[in-house]
N, C-alpha and C positions, 0 to 999 in steps of 0.2 A: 741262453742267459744274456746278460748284459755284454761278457767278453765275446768280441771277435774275435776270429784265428786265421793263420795266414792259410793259403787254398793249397792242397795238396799236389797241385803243381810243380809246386816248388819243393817235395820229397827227394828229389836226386840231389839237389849242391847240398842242402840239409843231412845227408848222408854222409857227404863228404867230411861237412861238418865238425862232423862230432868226432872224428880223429883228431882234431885240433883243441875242442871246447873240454872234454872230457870232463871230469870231477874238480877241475881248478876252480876257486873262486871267481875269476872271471866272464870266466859262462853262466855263474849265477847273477853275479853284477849286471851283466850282459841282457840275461833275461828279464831280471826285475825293472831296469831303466825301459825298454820296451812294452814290456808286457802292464807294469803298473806305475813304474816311475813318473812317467812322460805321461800317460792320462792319468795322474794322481794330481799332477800339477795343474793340468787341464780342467779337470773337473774342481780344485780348488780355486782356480782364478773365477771359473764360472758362480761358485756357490758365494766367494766376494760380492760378485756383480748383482746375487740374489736369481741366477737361473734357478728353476724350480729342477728341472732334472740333478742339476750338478748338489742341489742340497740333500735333494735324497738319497744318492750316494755319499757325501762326504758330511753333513751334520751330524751330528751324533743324537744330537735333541730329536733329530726328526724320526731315528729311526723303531724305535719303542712305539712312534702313535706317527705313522706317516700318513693317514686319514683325513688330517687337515688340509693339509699339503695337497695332495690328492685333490681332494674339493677346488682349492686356488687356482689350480691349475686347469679341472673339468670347466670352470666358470670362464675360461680364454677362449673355449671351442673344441671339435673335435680333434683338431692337429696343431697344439703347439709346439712353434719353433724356439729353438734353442741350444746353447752350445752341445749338444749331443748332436743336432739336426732337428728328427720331428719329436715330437712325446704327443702320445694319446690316450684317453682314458673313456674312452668310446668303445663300450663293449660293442655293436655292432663293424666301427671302422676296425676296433683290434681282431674280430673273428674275422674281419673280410682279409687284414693282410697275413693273420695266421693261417690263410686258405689258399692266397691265391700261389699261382706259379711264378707270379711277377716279383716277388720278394724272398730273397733268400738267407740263410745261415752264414755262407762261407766269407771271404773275405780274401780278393788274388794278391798275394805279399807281390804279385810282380807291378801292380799298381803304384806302390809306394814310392818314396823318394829313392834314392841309391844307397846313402848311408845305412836306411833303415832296413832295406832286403839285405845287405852286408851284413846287419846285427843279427838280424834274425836264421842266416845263413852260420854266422860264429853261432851262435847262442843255443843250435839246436840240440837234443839231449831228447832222445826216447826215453833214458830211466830217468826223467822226472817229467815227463809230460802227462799233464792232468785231461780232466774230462771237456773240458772248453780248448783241447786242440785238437787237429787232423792227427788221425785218422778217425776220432770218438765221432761219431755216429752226431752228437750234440750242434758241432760245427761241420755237418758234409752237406749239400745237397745232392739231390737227385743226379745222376744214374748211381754214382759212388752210395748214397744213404739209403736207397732204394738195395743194393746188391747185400750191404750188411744186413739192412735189418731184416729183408726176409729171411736167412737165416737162423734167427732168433724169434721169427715173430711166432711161431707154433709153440712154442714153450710159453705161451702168452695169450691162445686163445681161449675164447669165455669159458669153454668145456676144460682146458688145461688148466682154469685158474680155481673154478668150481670143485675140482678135482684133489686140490692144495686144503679145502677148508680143515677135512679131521688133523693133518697137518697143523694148519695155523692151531687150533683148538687146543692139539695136545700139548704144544708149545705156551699157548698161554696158560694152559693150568697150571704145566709145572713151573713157569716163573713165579707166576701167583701164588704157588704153594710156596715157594722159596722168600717171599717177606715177610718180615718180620710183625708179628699180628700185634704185640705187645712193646711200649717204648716212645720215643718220642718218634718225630716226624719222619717220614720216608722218603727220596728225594725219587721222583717217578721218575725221571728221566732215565737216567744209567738202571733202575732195578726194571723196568716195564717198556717205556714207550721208545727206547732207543733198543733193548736187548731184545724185543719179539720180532720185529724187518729184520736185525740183521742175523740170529739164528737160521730163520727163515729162511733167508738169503743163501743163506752159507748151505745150508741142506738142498737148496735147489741146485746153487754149482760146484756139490762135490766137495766146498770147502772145510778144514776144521772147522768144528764151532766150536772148539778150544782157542782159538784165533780169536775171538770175538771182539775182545779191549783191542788187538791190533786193528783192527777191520774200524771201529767204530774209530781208531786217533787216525787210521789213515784217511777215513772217510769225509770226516772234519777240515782234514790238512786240502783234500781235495776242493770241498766243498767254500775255504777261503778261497782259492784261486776265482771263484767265478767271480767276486769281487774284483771292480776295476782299482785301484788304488791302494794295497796293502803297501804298507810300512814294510822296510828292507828286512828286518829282523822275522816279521810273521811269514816274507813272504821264503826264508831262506828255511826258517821250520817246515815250512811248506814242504820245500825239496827235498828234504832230509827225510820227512815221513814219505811222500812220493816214490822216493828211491827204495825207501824200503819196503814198498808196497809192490814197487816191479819186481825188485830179487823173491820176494816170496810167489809173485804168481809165475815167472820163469822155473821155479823151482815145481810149482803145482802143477804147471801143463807139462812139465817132462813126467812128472809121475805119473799122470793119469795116461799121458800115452803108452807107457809102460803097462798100466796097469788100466786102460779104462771103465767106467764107470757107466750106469746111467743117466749120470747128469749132463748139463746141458756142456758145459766145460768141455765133458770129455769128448761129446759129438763135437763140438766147435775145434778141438783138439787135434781130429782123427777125421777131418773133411777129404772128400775123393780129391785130387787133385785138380780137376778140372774145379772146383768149389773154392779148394783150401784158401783159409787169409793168412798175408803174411805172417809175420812174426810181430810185426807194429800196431795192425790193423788186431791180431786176436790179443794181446795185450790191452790196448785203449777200450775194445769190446768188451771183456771182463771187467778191465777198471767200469769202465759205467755202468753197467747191470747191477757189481756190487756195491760200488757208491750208489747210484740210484734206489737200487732196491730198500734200503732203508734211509736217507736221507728225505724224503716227502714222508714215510708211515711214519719216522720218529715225532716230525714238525706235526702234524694232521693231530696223530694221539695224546702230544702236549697241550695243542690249541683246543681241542676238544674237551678233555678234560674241564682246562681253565674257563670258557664258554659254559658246559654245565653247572660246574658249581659255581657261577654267577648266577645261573637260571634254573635254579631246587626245582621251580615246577614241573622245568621241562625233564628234566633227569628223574623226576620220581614218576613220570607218563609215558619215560622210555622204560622204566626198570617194570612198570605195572603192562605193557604192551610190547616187546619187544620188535615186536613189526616194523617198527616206527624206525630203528635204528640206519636203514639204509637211508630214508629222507635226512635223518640228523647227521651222517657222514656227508653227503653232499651240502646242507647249509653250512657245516664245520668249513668245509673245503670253498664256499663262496666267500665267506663272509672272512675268514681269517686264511687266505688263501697261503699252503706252504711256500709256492711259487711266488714272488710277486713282479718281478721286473724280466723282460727276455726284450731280443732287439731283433732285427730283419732290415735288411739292406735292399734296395728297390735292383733288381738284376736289368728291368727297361725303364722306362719313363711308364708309372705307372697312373691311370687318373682313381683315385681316390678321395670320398666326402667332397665333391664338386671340385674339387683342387688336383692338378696335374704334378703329381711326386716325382722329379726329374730320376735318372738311373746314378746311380750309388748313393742315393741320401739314403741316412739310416732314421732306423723311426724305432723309439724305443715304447715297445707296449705294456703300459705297466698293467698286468692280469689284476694287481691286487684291487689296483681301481677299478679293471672295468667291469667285473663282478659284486660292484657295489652303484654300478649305472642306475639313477631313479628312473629312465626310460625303460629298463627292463625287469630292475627289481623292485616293484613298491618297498617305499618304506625301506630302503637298504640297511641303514644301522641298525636295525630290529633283526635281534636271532629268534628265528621260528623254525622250527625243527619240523616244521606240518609245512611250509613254502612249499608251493605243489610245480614253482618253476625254479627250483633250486640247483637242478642240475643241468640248466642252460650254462652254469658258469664256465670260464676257460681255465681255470686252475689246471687244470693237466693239458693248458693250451690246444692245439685244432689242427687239421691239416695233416700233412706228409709229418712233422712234427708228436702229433698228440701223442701225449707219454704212452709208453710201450708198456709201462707195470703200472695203468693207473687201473685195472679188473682186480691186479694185485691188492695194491696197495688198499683200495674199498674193505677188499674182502680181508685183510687185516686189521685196518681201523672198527669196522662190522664185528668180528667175531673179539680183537681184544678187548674195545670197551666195554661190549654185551658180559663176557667172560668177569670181567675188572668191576660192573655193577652189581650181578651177581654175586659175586665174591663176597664183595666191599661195602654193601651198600649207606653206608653212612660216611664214604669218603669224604674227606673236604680239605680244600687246600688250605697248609695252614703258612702265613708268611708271605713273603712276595716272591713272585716267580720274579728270575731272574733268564731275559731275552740274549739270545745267542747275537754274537758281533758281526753279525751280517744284514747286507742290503736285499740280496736276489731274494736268498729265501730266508723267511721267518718262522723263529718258534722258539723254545725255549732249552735254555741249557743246564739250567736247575732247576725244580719243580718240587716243593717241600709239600707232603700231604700227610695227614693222618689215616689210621683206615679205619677209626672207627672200634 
């Protein structure tokens, strides 16, 4: 995402740390001035000056239809510069540095000024560390991102994910039995497209799914963080949900080693010792599989929905051919991408689009644009559910990178909405969908429908 985090380097004073920062207000003050205070400012002064990056973060206007925006910005070239450093909306330049090795994730806090390794030194705090810090997988590169994720990555190959479908399946029926057939509107979000990933989820790591409202306000709470500039007040709820999402999974991996399972948890849980990961490291692991795991399916099955019942014809030529449905998940995921914005820091002098990208500029890729490239997509703002190169998009970005649950997430967006037409077939939204309060990822946080 858009957040940097400092490089796991600096793990031991951080350690020390937190005998000092503990649970006082300070450590949160501490962390907000760093982590959003100071680029909140930053990116405010920029979106004054009319920088295109700094307004897609911080306008408000922009973020419901940043489309426009996008376009202003493709029409400068394929690398503009600005108070971020680079912005590109070049789906070829953003697949090349989502690829290469010359661009990385991490960010060395030993680089920084003195004061701010200090803050960052006070400020540290494993029980409220999100998914955009070390050790999350999100912010490590290579050898460190390479040793976690093979751990995890077999719970996630095509055959393992292929394997989940009577799963996802049974799951959608019975949510779908559980609405209400008769009454006024149904609000999809919380009854379907947010409850079927995280169910899901929960059943793949051993979690309640009586959890489920925790899981989905922690996930939220996580999912502000990736924004760079929250307000002190969103950003201390943050922590608060955070915290209580570390006491509950410390609580879960003692059980499970007590009692293990065959979920992926309880392997992760009960690694040979030559394998095991810390205590920091299987923490931040969990938090992202569960944040992940349904944070893209929820965004993905909102925008889709709202996409077909714009487009009756295409939704009544999915419900008469089901076939079709895998193409119509992949244009859902070009065209209204959940992902939209991720960043990568140049680790050498790297040359790119004819231009020599000196070492540490950071270059922020916004996916949502470059999945709407007229170089690759004819006709980009046309949803076509038949697009026969629909799935060149980078919504689940590329490289050492490429999301780990995006076989998942398919095969849940696949089987809920097939399930959801079936069902429903004269759904239609009724009212205005109301857009979740974020930058990175887009989708919706209310979604009023009838079913008909």
């Amino acid at each position: 995402m858009t957040t940097s985090a400092p490089s796991t380097r600096n793990a031991r004073p951080a350690r020390r740390a937190r005998r000092t920062s503990g649970t006082r207000p300070a450590g949160t003050a501490v962390r907000w001035v760093v982590r959003h205070g100071l680029p909140g400012l930053w990116l405010a002064r920029g979106a004054r000056r009319g920088d295109p990056a700094s307004r897609l973060l911080r306008d408000r206007a922009v973020r419901d239809d940043p489309f426009a925006l996008y376009e202003q910005i493709r029409a400068r070239g394929p690398l503009v510069p600005g108070s971020l450093g680079l912005v590109t909306t070049s789906h070829p330049v953003a697949h090349a540095i989502l690829r290469s090795d010359g661009f990385g994730v991490g960010w060395d806090a030993a680089s920084a000024p003195w004061p701010m390794r200090r803050a960052i030194a006070y400020g540290d705090d494993p029980d409220v560390a999100g998914v955009a810090e070390p050790p999350s997988m999100l912010v490590l590169d290579p050898p460190e991102h390479t040793r976690l994720r093979r751990l995890v990555s077999r719970d996630f190959t095509p055959r393992a994910v292929a394997a989940y479908e009577p799963l996802v399946r049974r799951i959608a029926d019975e949510l779908l039995d559980a609405l209400p057939h008769r009454g006024g509107p149904v609000d999809l979000v919380p009854a379907y497209a947010a409850a079927l990933p995280v169910v899901v989820i929960a059943e793949l790591l051993g979690v309640p799914v009586q959890r489920r409202e925790d899981f989905l306000r922690w996930g939220a709470a996580a999912a502000a963080t990736l924004d760079p500039g929250l307000p002190f007040r969103r950003y201390a709820a943050s922590e608060r949900a955070l915290r209580a999402m570390h006491a509950f999974l410390r609580d879960h991996v003692a059980r499970l080693r007590r009692a293990p399972g065959q979920d992926l948890v309880s392997r992760l849980a009960t690694l040979p010792e030559e394998e095991a990961l810390t205590e920091r490291e299987l923490q931040a692991t969990i938090m992202l599989l569960l944040g992940a795991g349904f944070e893209t399916t929820v965004n993905l099955l909102g925008n889709a929905v709202v996409l077909l019942d714009a487009h009756r014809d295409q939704w009544a030529a999915l419900a008469a051919d089901p076939s079709g449905w895998d193409g119509a998940v992949e244009e859902v995921l070009r065209l209204d991408s959940p992902v939209q914005i991720t960043g990568r820091t140049a680790r050498a002098d790297v040359d790119l689009g004819g231009r020599t990208v000196p070492a540490g500029t950071h270059v922020t890729v916004l996916l949502g644009a470059a999945n709407r490239d007229p170089d690759v997509f004819p006709d980009p703002a046309r949803f076509d559910v038949s697009r026969a190169n629909a799935r060149d998009h980078l919504a689940f970005s590329a490289g050492v990178h490429y999301c780990l649950g995006a076989g998942l997430a398919r095969l849940e967006a696949v089987v809920g909405l097939r399930a959801l037409t079936e069902r429903f077939p004269a759904l239609r939204v009724a009212g205005a969908p109301v857009r979740r309060d974020l930058r990175s990822l887009r989708g919706f946080e209310h979604l009023p429908v009838t079913l008909g």
